[in-house]
N, C-alpha and C positions, 0 to 999 in steps of 0.2 A: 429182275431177278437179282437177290442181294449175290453179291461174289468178294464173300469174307474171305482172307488170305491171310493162316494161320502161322503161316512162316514171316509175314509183315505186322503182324498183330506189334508183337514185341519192338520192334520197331520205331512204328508210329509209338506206342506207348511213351518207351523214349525220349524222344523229339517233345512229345508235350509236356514229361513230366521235369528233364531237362531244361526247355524252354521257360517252363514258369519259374524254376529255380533261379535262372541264370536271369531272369527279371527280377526277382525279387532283391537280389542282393546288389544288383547291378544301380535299383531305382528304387531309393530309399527314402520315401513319402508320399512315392507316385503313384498313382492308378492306370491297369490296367483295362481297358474296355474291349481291344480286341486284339486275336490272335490269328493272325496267317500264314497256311502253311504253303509252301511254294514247292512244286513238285515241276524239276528240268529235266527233259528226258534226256538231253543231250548228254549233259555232267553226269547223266543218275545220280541225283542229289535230292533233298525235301528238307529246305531251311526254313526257319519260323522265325518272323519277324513281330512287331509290338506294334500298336496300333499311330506310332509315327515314322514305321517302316525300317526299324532298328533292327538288323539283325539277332537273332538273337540265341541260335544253334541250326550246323548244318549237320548231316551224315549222307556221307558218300554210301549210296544203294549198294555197290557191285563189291564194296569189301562183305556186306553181310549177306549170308547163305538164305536167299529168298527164290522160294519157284511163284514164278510168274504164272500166268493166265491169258489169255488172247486179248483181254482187254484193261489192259496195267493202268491207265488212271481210271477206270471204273471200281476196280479192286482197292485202290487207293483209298478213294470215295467212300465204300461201304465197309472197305475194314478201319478208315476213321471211325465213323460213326458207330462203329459197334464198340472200340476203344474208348470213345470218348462216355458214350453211354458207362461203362463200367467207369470209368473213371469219374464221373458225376457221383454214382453209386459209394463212390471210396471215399467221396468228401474231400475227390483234389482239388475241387474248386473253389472250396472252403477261405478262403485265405484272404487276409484282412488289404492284401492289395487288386484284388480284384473288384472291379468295378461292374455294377448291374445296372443296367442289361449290358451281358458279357456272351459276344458272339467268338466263333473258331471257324475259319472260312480258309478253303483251298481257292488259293488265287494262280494266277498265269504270271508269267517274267515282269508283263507290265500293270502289276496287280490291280489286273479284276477280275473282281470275282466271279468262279466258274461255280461256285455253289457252298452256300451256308451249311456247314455240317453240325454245328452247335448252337443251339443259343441258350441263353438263361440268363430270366431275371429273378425277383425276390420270390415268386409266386408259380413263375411256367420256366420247364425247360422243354425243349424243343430237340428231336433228334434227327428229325425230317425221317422217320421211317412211319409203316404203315399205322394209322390213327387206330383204323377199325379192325385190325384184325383181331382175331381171340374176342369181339365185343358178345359176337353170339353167346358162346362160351358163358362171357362172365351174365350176361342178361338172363341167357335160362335157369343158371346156378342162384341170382338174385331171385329169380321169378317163383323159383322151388325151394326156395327158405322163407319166403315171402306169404306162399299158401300151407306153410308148417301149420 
């Protein structure tokens, strides 16, 4: 069950669109290929680092007005992924230091990775959410323009 958390939405948003800011200007010729986010339960914090483990923006959880859920890094998780999704859509990842194939991966203190929330390359992007769902849907709607 996805469990989007709309008071984190904005947030997360943040932190990524932050993050690639504060790499771009930071690392000027360099490429980008991956982005991690690190979520401490203890700090309440979620910092993103660059793919040679460069800091690279943190935000203290408990100053922003967030209601939680029973399951806070699961929320995490699925409200990434639904952020990151619009965020593809917006053409954040657009940007000449980004490097493909360009993953965004929620890692542990000692980063590893607890699960790929992003990927994209030139051709596929990747949300890890459900492949088939809505497929019915679009196949009956093909199947009935199909016998017009």
């Amino acid at each position: 069950m996805k469990m989007v958390n709309k008071s984190l939405e904005p947030v997360l948003r943040s932190v990524v669109v932050e993050s690639l800011k504060n790499y771009e200007s930071a690392n000027d010729g360099n490429f980008l290929n991956d982005l991690y986010l690190c979520y401490n339960a203890d700090s309440q914090t979620i910092t993103s680092f660059d793919d040679v483990e460069k800091e690279l923006f943190s935000l203290i959880l408990n100053e922003v007005p967030i209601v939680w859920g029973p399951d806070v890094r699961q929320e995490i998780k699925d409200t990434a992924k639904y952020v990151l999704r619009g965020l593809k859509d917006e053409r954040a990842f657009d940007k000449e230091f980004i490097s493909k194939p360009f993953t965004i991966s929620l890692v542990d203190g000692d980063f590893m990775v607890e699960e790929e929330l992003f990927f994209l390359d030139d051709h596929t992007a990747k949300m890890k959410n459900d492949l088939w769902s809505g497929i019915n849907r679009e196949l009956d709607e093909f199947l009935k323009d199909l016998m017009k």
